[in-house]
N, C-alpha and C positions, 0 to 999 in steps of 0.2 A: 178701122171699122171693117165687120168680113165683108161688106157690099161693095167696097171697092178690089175687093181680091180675089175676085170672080173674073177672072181673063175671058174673051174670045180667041180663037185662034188667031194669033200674030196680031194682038191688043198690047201694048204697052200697058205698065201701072200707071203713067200719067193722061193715058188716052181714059183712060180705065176711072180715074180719077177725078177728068172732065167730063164725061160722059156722067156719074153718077152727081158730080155737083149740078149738072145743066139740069137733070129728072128732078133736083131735088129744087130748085128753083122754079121747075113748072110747075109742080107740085103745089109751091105754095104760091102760086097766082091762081093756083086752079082751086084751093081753097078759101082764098080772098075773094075769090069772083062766085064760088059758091058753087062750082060744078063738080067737084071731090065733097067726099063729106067725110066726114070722122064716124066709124060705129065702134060703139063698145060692146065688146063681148061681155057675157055672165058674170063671168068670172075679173072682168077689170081689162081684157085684154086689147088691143088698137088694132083696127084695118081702113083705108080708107077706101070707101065706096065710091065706085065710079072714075077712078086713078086711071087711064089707060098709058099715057105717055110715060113708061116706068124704068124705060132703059135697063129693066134684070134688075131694080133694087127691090128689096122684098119691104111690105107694108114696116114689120119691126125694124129693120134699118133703117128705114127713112125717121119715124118717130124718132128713134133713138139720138139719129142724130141730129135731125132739126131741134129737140128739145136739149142737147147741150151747146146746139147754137141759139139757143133763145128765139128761137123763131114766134114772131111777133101772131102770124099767119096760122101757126100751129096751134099756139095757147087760145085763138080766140074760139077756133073750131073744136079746141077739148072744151071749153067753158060753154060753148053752144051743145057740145053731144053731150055732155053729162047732164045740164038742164033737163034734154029733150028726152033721155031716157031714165033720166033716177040713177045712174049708177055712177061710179066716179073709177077714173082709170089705175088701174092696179099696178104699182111698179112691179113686184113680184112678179104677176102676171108675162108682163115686157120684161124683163129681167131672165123668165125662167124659156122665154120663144115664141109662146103663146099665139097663132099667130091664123092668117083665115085666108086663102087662095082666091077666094069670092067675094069680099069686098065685106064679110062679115054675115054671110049668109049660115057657112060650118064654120068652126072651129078645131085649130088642131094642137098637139102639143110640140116642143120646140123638135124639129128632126133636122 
């Protein structure tokens, strides 16, 4: 995944690689517990609002990869933000970068 391939200076890949499984772990207690949320952008796209503990993983990598880990955590907060806004998450959208710095407030394209 590129979110683990983002070194700090004198980061190992496996420091690199516990570091983004631990964010990804908070992440989904902090969605469980309901203080992250899921927003959907227009267009289909994922950011989570209120995320702060992120260790440098960017909102599309985190999705990307909790949702091929089946994240139980994940799918209950799309099936809550789709509800809550009418729109339903676009793979294309995630697919193509799609992605928000502010928890879903702009939107940007993948860079």
């Amino acid at each position: 995944m590129p979110c683990d391939t983002q070194l700090a200076s004198g980061q190992t890949l496996e420091d690199r690689n516990n570091q983004v499984k631990a964010a990804l772990r908070k992440l989904e207690a902090a969605l469980k517990g309901g203080t992250v949320r899921v927003n959907i952008g227009p267009n289909g796209a994922v950011a989570f609002q209120g995320w702060k503990d992120r260790g440098d993983v960017s909102d599309v990598c985190a999705y990307r990869t909790l949702t091929a880990e089946g994240s139980w955590e994940l799918r209950q907060a799309v099936v809550k933000a789709e509800a809550m806004t009418g729109r339903k998450v676009n793979a294309n959208a995630v697919a193509s970068g799609e992605h928000s710095h502010d928890g879903g407030d702009t939107w940007h394209k993948g860079h």
